[in-house]
C-alpha positions as CSV (number, residue, x, y, z in Angstrom):
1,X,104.6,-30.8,-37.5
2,X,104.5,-30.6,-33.6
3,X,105.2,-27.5,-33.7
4,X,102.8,-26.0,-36.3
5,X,100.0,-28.2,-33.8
6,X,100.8,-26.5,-31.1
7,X,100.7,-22.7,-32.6
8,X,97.7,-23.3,-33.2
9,X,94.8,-22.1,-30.9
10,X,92.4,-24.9,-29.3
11,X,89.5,-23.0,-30.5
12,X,88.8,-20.2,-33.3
13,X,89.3,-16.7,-31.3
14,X,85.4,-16.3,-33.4
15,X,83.7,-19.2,-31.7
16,X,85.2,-18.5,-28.7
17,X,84.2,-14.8,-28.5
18,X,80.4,-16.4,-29.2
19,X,80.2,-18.8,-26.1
20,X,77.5,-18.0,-24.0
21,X,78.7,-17.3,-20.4
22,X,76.7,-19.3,-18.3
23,X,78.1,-17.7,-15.0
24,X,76.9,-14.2,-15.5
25,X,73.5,-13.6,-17.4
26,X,73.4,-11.1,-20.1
27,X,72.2,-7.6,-19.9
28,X,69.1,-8.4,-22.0
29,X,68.0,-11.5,-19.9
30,X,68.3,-8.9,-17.0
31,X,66.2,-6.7,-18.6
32,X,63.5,-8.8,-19.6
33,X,63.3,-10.5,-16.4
34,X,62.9,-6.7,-15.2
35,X,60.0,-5.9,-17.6
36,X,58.7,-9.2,-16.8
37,X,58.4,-8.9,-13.2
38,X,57.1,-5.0,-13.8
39,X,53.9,-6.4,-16.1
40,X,52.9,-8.9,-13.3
41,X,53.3,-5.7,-10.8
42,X,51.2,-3.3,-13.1
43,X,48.6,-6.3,-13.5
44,X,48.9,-6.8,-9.2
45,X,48.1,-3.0,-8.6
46,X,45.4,-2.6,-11.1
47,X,43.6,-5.8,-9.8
48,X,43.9,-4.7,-6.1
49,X,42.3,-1.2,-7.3
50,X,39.4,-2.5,-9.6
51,X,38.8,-4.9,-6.0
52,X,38.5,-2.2,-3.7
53,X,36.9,0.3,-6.0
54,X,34.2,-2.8,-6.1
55,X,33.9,-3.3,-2.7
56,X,33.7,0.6,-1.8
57,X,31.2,1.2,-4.8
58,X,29.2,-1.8,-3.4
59,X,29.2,-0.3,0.6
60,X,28.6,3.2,-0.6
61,X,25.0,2.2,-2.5
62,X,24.2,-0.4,0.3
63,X,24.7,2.7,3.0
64,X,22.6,5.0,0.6
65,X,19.7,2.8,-0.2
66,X,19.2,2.0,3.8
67,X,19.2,5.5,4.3
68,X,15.8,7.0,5.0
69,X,14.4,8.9,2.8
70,X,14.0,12.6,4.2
71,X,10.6,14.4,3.2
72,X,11.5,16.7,0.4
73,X,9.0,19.9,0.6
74,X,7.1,20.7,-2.3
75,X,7.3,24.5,-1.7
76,X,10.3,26.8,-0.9
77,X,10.9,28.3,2.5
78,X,8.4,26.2,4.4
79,X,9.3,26.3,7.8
80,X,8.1,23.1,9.1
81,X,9.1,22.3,12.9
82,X,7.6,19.6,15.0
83,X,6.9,19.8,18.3
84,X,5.2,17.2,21.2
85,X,1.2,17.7,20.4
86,X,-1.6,16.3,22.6
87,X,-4.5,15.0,20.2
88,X,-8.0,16.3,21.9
89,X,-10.9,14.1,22.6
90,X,-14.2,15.3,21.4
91,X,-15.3,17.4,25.0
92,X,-15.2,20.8,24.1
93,X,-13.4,20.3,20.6
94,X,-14.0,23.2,18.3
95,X,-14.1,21.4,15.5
96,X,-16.7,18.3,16.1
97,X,-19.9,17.4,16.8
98,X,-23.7,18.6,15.9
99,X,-23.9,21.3,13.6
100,X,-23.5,24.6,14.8
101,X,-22.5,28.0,13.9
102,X,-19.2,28.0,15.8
103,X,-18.1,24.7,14.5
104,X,-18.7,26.1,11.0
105,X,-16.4,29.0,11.9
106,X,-14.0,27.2,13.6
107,X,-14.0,24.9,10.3
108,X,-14.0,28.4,8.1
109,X,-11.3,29.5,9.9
110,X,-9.0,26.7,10.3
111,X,-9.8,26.0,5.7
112,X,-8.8,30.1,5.2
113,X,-5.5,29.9,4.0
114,X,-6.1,26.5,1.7
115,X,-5.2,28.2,-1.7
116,X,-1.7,28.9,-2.3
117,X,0.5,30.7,-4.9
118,X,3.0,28.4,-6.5
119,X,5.6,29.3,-8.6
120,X,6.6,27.1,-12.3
121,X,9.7,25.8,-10.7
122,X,8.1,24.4,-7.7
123,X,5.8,22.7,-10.2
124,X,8.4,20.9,-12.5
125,X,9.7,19.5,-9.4
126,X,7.1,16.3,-9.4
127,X,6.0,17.4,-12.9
128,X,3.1,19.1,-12.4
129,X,1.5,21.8,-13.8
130,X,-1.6,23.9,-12.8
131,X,-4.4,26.5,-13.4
132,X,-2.2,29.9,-13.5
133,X,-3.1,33.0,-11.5
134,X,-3.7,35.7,-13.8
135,X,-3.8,38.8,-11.7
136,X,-1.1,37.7,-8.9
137,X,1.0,35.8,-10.6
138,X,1.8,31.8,-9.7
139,X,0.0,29.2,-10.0
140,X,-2.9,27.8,-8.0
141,X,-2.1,25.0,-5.8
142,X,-3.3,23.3,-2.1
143,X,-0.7,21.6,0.1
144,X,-1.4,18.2,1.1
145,X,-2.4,18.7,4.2
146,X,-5.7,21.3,3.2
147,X,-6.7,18.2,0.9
148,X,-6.7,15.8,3.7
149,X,-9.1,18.8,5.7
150,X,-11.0,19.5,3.1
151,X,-12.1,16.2,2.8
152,X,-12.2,15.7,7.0
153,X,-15.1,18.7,6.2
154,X,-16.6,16.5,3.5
155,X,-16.8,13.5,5.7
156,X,-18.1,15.7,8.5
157,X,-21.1,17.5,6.4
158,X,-22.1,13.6,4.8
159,X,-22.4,12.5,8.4
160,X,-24.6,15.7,9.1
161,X,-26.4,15.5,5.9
162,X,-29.5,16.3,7.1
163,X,-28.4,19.5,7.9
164,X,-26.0,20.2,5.5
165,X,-27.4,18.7,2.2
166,X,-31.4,18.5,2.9
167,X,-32.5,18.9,-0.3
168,X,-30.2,17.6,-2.8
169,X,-31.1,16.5,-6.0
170,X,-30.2,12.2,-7.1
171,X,-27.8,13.3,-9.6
172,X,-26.5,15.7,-6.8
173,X,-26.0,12.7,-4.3
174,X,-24.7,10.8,-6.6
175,X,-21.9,13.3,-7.3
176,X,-21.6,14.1,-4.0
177,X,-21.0,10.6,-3.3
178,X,-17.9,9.9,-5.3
179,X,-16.3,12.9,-3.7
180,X,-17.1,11.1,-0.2
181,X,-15.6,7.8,-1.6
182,X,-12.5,9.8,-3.0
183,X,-12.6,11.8,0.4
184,X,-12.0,8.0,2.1
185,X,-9.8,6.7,0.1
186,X,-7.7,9.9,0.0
187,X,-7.6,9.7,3.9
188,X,-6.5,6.3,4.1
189,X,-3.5,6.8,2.0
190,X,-2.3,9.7,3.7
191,X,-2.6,7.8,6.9
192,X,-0.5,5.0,5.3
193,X,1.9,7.5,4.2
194,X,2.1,9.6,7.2
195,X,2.8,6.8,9.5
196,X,1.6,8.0,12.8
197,X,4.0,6.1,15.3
198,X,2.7,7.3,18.9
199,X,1.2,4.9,20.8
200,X,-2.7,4.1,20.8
201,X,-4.0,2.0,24.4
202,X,-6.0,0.0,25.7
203,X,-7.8,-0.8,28.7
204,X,-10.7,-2.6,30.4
205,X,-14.2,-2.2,30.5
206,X,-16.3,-4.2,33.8
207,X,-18.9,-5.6,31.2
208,X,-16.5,-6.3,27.9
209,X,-14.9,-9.2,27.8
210,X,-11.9,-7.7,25.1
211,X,-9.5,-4.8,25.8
212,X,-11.5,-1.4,25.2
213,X,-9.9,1.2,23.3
214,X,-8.6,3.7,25.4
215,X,-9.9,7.6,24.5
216,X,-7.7,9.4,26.7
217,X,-5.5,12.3,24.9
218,X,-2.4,11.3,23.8
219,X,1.0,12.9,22.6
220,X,2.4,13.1,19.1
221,X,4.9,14.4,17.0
222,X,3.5,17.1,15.0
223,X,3.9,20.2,12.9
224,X,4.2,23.1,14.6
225,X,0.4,24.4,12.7
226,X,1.3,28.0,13.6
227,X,5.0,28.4,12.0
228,X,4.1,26.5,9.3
229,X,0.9,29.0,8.6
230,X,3.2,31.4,8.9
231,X,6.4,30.5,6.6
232,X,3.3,30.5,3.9
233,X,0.8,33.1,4.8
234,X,2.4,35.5,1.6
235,X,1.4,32.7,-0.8
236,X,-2.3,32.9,0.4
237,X,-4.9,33.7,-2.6
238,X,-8.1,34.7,-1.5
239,X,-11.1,33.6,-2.9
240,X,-12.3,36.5,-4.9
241,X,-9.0,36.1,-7.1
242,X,-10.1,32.5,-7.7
243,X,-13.8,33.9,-8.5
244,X,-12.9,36.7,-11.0
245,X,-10.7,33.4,-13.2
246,X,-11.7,32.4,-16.6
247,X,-12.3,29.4,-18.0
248,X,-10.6,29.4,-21.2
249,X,-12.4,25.9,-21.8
250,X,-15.4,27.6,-21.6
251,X,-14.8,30.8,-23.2
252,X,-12.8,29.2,-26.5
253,X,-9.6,31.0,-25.6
């Protein structure tokens, strides 16, 4: 009996083939724990990414809305350099004062090259469209800064009216004075727009008790007129190409 006890084994060789060994962990807890640790590393990465793609998305539109925005010509090849300009008090200015022949030349002159040839492309650019040149090709078209003179001449002829428009007619006037309030307002939001930023002074007067504006010439930042004539002077349409146009309005075309 003692003997057949002792033959046999303390435990099944079965349930002793199935005892977890607590020592050494098994080869799928080691890979689990691997995968595991590789998810929370994936999940790490792609958080620190998402982070600094934010912040870097963020800095980039911050840097580009402070940016100023550069003047975008409306017209191709305009050579537009600035240069230091001294603005001219009314003695022996060209351009103001009483009516004379001279000063209408010099205004002729300086209003010669006000119509321009503009192609459809430049157009689309600000969507715009405009009367088209039928024997040059183009399209008709003023840059800004001949609608700012233009209406300088308006203003200039309304303060000589006398002289300029003696015998106008109340409807005339009336029209005439619309253009002279458009004229104003067209002025003062080119000024607004423009931005002048020389310096205007001051100074005192023996019998004024508040700073006197100061008249003396002053220097600015401005276009070179010349070169920018230039860069446009193949563009100019002359006037008897604008008078031989047809309305088709009018004709029923």
């Amino acid at each position: 009996m003692v003997q057949e006890q002792e033959e046999e084994p303390f435990l099944p060789l079965k349930e002793y083939a199935q005892e977890p060994n607590t020592a050494h962990p098994s080869v799928d807890s080691v890979k689990g724990l691997s995968r595991w640790w590789a998810w929370r590393s994936q999940i790490f990465i792609h958080g620190a990414l998402i982070a600094l793609y934010t912040v870097l998305s963020v800095a980039a539109i911050r840097t580009h809305s402070n940016r100023p925005l550069a003047p975008r010509p409306a017209i191709d090849n305009l050579d537009s350099k600035y240069t230091r300009t001294i603005f001219h008090n009314l003695t022996g200015n060209p351009y103001a004062g009483p009516p004379s022949p001279e000063i209408d030349a010099a205004w002729s002159d300086l209003l010669a090259p006000m119509h321009i040839r503009v192609t459809k492309a430049e157009l689309q650019r600000d969507n715009q469209d405009s009367v088209p040149l039928t024997e040059g090709g183009g399209y008709l078209g003023w840059m800004g800064v001949f609608h700012e003179l233009h209406c300088v001449n308006m203003l200039r002829k309304w303060n000589y009216r006398e002289y300029y428009h003696s015998d106008l007619s109340p409807e005339e006037e009336k029209h005439l004075g619309s253009h002279i309030d458009h004229c104003f307002e067209m002025l003062r939001q080119s000024a607004v727009c423009h931005a002048d930023a020389s310096l205007t002074t001051f100074k005192w007067h023996p019998a004024k008790t508040r700073p006197m504006f100061n008249a003396s010439e002053s220097v600015h930042s401005c276009v070179d007129w010349d070169i920018l004539m230039t860069s446009v002077a193949d563009r100019v349409v002359q006037e008897e190409e604008i008078s031989r146009l047809d309305n088709p309005l009018m004709n029923g075309k």
